[in-house]
N, C-alpha and C positions, 0 to 999 in steps of 0.2 A: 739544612737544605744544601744539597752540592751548587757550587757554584754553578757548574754547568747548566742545569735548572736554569736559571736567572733569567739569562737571554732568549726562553725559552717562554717564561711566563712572562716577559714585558710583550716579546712580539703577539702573542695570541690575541689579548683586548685589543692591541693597534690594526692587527689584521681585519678582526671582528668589524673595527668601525670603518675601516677603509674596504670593507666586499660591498660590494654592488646589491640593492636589495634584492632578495628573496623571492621565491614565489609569496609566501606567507605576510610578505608586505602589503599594508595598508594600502588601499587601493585611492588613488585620489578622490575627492568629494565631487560631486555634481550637484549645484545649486541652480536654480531657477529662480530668474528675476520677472518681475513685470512693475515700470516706472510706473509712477499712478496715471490714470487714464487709458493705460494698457493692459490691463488685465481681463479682458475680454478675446483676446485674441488667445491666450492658454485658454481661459473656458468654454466660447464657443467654436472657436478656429482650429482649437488643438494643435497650436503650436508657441512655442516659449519667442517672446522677446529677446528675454537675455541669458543667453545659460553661462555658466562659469566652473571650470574642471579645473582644479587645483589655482593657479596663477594664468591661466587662459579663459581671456573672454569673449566670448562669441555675439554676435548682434547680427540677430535677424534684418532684414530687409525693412527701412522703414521711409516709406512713401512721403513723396514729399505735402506738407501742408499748407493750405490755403493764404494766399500771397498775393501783392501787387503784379510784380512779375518773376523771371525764374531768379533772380539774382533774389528777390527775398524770400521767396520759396528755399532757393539754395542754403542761404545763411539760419532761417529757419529750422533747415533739415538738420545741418550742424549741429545747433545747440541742441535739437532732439536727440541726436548722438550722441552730447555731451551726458545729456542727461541720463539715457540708458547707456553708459558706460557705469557712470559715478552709482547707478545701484546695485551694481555690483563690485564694488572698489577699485576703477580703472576710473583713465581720463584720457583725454587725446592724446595726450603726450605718450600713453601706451599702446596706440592703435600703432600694429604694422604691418596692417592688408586693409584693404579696400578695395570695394567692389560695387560700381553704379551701373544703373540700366536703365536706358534712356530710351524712350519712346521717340522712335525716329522711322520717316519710312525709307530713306536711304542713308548715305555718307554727307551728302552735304549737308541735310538736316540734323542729323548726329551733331556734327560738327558745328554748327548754329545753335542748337541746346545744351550744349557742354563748356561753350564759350563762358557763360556767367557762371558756370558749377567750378572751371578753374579757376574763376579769379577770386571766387569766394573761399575755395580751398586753399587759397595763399593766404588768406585773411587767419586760417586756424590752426594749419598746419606752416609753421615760419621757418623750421630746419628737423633735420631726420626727417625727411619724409615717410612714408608710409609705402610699400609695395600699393599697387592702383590697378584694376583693371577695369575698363570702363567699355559698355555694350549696347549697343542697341537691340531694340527689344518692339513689337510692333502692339503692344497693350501690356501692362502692369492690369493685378490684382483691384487693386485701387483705383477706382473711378476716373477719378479724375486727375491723381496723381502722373506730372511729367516725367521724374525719376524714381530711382527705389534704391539707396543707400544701405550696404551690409558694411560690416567690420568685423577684424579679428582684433584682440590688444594679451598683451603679456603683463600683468600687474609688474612693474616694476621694472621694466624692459626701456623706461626713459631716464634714470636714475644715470646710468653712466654710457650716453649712446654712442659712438664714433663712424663715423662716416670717411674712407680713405676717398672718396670721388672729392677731386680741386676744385675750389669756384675759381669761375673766369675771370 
């Protein structure tokens, strides 16, 4: 074989594995979760709990459940969070969007029922926060439900997080 060749057949496999895939690449997986107790909402509701597309997991809106007040409603809602993260292989620590909707008929009301949802989020969420946006909403789905808690999470996305924002 000429030498020449040489530097010719090492580059092509390094090539190979360093191109960007393909059309003909595997296409990520889509799974569908439902924690137990949830599996009525995929069968009669026709819509998924938890879906999960390769390392991203998604969480539908989940209303908050029956409580003393909203602060155990709040913390309530959480660990339902927790819970529908972990059947799909996430946890909080991979949540990084958030999105509640609060039943409120103006700003000051907003603002009076989000009061015990932040202090209860300090309780789960203790560094890296989470991107948040938070809405008022003049009725939820859900009866009686005061909030309605979605997420986004990255399997794997708390492993090594950094945040360049200073604490005071």
């Amino acid at each position: 074989m000429p030498k020449s060749l040489l530097p010719l057949l090492l580059f092509v496999p390094c090539a190979a594995l360093a191109a960007p895939a393909g059309p003909h690449a595997a296409p990520p997986t889509r799974e569908h979760f439902a924690p137990p107790g949830w599996e009525g909402s995929y069968r009669e509701l026709h819509y998924t709990p938890v879906v999960r597309i390769g390392d991203r997991v998604i969480v539908s809106g989940i209303p908050t459940p029956d409580g003393a007040d909203d602060e155990a409603r709040a913390r309530a809602l959480f660990v339902e969070l927790r819970k529908h993260l972990r059947s799909a292989g996430a946890d909080l620590d991979d949540v990084v969007e958030l999105q509640s909707f609060h039943v409120a008929r103006d700003q000051a009301e907003f603002r009076e029922r989000i009061a015990p949802v932040l202090k209860v989020h300090r309780e789960f969420f203790k560094d890296h926060y989470p991107a948040w946006t938070a809405v008022a909403v003049s009725a939820l789905y859900s009866k009686n439900a005061s909030f309605e808690l979605r997420a986004e999470a990255v399997i794997g996305s708390a492993k090594a997080p950094r945040a360049t924002i200073g604490k005071p």
